[in-house]
N, C-alpha and C positions, 0 to 999 in steps of 0.2 A: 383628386378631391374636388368634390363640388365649390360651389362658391360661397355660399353657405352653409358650410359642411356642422351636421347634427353631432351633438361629442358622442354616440355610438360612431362616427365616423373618424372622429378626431383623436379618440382611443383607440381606437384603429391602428390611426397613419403614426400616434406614438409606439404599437408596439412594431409595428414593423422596423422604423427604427432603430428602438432597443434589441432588435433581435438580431440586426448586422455590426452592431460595436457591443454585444452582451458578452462579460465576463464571467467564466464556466465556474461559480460561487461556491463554495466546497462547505459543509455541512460540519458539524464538529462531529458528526458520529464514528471518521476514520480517528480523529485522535483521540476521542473517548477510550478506540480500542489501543492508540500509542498507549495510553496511562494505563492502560488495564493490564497491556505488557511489562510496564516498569516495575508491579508488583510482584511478577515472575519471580516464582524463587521461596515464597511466605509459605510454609505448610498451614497457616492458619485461612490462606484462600479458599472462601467454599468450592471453588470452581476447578474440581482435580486437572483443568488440561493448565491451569496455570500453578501446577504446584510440582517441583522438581523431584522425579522418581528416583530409582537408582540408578537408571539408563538415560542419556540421553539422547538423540538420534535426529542427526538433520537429513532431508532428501533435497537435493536442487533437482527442482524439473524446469530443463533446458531450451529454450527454442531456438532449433536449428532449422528454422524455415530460411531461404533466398536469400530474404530482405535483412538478416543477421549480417551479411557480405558487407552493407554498406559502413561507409568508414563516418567515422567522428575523428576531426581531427587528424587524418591522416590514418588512422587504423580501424580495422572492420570491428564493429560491433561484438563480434563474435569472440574475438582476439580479447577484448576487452571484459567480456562477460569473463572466461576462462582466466585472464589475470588474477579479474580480482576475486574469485571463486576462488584460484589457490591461494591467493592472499589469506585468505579468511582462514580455511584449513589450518593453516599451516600455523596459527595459532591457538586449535583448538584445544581446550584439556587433553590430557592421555586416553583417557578415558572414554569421551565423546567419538560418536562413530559419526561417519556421514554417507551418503550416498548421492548418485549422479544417474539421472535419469533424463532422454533429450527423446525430441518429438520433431519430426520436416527433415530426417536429416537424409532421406532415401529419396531418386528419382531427381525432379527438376520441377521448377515453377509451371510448366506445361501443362496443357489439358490431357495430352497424351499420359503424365505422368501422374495426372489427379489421385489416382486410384491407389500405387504404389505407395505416393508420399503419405495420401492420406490416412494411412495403414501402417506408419512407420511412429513407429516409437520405442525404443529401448533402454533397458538399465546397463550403464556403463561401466558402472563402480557399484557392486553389491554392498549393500549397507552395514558398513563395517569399520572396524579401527583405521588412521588414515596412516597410509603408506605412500611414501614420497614417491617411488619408481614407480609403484602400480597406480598410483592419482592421475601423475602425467603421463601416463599410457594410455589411459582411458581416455583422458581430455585430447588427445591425440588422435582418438579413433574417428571423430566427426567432423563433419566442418557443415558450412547453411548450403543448404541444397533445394529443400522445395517448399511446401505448404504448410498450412499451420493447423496442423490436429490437437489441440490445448483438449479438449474432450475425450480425444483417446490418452494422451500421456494422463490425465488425471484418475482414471479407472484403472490404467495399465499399474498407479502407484497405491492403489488398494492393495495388490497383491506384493508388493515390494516391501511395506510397513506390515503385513500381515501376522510374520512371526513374535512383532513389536507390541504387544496388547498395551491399553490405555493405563492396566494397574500396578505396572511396574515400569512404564518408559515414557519418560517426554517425549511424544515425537513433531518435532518443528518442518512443514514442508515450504520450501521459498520455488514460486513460481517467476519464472524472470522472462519474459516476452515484450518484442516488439510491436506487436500488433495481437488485432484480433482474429477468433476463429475461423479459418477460412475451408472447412470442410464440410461443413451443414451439419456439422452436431449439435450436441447440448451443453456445453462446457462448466455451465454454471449449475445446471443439474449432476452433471458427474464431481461438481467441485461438493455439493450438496452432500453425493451420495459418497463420499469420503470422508468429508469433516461429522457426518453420523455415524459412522464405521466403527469397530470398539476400536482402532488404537486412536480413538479420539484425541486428533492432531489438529493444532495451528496451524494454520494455511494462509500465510502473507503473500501477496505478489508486487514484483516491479516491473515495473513498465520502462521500459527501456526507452527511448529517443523514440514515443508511440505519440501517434496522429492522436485525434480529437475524440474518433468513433473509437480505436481502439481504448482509447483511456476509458471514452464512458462503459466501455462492456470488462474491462479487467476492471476496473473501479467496485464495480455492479457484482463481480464476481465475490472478490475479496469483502464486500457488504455483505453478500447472502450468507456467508461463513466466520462472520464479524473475528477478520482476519483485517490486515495493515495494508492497504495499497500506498505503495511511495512512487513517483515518479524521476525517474533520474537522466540526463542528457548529455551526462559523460561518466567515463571507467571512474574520476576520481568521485564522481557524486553517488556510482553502487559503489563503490568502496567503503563511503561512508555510511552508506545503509546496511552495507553487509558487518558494519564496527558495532553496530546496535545489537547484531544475533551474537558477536564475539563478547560482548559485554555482559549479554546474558549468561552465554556459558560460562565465563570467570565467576559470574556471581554467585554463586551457590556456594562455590568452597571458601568466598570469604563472607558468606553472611554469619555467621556464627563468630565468626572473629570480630564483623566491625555493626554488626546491628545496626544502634541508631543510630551511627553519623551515615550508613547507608542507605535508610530510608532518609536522613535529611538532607542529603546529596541529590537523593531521588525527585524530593519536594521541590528543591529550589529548580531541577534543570527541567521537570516539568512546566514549572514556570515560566521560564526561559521556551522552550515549547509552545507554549497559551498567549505567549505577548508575539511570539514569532507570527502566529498563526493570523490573530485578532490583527495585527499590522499590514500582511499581505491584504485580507479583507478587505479592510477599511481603504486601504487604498485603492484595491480596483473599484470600489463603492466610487469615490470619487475620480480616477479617471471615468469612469464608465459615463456619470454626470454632465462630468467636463467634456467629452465627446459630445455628448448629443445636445450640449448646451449649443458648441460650437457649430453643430450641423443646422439644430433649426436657426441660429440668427443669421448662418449665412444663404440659408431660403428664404427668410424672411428679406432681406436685405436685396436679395434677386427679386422680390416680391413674390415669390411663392403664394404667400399667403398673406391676408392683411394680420392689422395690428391684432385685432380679437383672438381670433386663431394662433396667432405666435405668443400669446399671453398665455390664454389657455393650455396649450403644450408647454411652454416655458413652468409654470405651476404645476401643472402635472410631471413633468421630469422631478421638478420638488418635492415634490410628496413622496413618488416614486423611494427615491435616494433616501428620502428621511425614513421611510418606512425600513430599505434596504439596512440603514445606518443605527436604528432602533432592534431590529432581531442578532447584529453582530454584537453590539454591546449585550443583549441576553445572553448570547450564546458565550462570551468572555464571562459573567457573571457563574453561569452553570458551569463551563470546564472549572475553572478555579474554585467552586463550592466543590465540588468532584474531587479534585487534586486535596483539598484541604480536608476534605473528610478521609478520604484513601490515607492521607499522614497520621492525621491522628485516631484511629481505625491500628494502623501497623503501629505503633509507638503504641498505644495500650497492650492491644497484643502480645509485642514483645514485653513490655514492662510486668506483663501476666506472667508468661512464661519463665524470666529471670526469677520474679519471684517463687512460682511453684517451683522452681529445680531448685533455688537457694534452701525452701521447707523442705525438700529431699533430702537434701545433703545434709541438714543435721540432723 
């Protein structure tokens, strides 16, 4: 920095800065889609892929790339993913079918082996009613081996949902990766050219114990397909992400029994949700602050810069933050106008419906 340094210049040396202690600020558009999930279940939703068929049908598309091998905790990835996958099962309705679909599980992390891995993906469990022996024999067949084709496994499940059309079946796909695409496809376009497909499916993903680049491109993916990206960093933390698709499927056979204390249940844990959300925010808002407060006074202090300069930045970190700390309070205001219209939106509804079948019935 000059000695005199111009504020094009001192804007500058503030964003450099903020770009080594900056926290990865997350947008309310992934919980938008959490709440839009929670209505699952209404047949009065316009939106047919959120409204429950006769069929319902999950696909887990699996990654069995290498990097699955490493342990949390003392146990691989992999090990963990497959627990709690059967966990989930094994609660499903009778009714509910699921299928298992893995990608990387051929070959080796090798260059040698690029070509094999990256051309490996298969359905392991045809999409069907769940069977205990035939579940854990499939889960059985794979284990992490090499690369990460997310772009083939997601085309390869066009055809696996195919006999499932949109007008008679929910069909829910959960993509569960540690990382990103590592074959030079298009992942996010095949994730594209599936969530257009007629069994017009859901398509959530989690991100398993994934780096920074992977998060932003599964993130990015599950956006384009205004699907649920969750981030989890242990078996018990997808377990509890995979209780949310369990909760969905209970839900159907007891909407008609508990109506409105279901959507009032729905209201408040949304809530619970929107203050979770708003709190993480705010917080990083101010560590984020408090970092870079702490940095320039101790260059100023080295004398880095004079007093002007360290005022100057100093203000500007201010601003910054206030501005930061003004679009989370927006964003707290909209989710919760959202949530509270979505209640009272299903409460009329229903309150419609009670009444038109009570005028039938006599």
């Amino acid at each position: 920095m000059s000695e005199n340094p111009t504020e094009q210049e001192l804007d500058s040396y503030y964003r450099e800065i903020l770009k080594r202690v900056q926290f990865d600020y997350e947008g309310p558009e992934n919980l938008i889609n959490r709440l839009k999930f929670e209505t699952f279940g209404n047949p009065q939703v316009t939106d047919s892929r959120y409204q429950f068929k006769e069929n319902l049908n999950v696909l887990f598309i699996i990654d069995a790339s290498g990097s699955m091998a490493q342990t949390i905790n003392g146990k691989a990835k992999m090990a963990s993913a497959k627990d709690s996958i059967l966990a989930f099962v094994e609660k499903l309705p009778q009714n509910a079918k699921v299928g298992i679909r893995v990608y990387g599980h051929k070959g080796s992390g090798s260059d040698s082996d690029k070509k094999l891995s990256c051309s490996s993906s298969e359905l392991m469990y045809s999409i069907s009613n769940y069977n205990p022996e035939q579940f854990k024999a499939a889960l059985n067949q794979f284990s992490p081996s090499g690369w990460t084709p997310i772009g083939l496994a997601l085309r390869e499940a066009k055809k696996d949902l195919a006999a499932f059309d949109g007008e008679n079946n929910t069909n829910i796909v959960y993509l569960v990766s540690d990382g990103i695409e590592t074959c030079e496809d298009e992942p996010i376009e095949a994730a594209k050219e599936l969530y257009n497909f007629n069994i017009t499916p859901i398509i959530n993903v989690i991100g398993f114990d994934v780096d920074n680049e992977g998060q932003q491109q599964l993130k990015q993916l599950a956006s384009e397909v205004n699907g649920i990206y969750g981030t989890v960093t242990s078996e018990s933390e997808l377990q509890k992400e995979l209780e949310k698709l369990n909760n969905l499927a209970e839900q159907w056979g007891k909407w008609l029994k508990q109506g409105k204390q279901q959507y009032e249940r729905n209201y408040i844990k949304n809530n619970l949700e929107i203050f979770v959300y708003i709190t993480k925010e705010e917080s990083k808002g101010v560590q984020e602050r408090e970092k870079i407060y702490f940095i320039l006074t101790k260059l100023h202090e080295e004398k880095v810069f004079n007093n002007e300069t360290y005022e100057y930045l100093i203000n500007k970190n201010s601003k910054y933050h206030k501005w930061i700390d003004n679009e989370i309070k927006n964003f707290n205001k909209e989710l919760k106008a959202i949530n509270e219209q979505n209640y009272k939106e299903a409460l009329e509804q229903l309150e419609e419906k009670y009444v038109t079948n009570t005028q039938i019935s006599r």
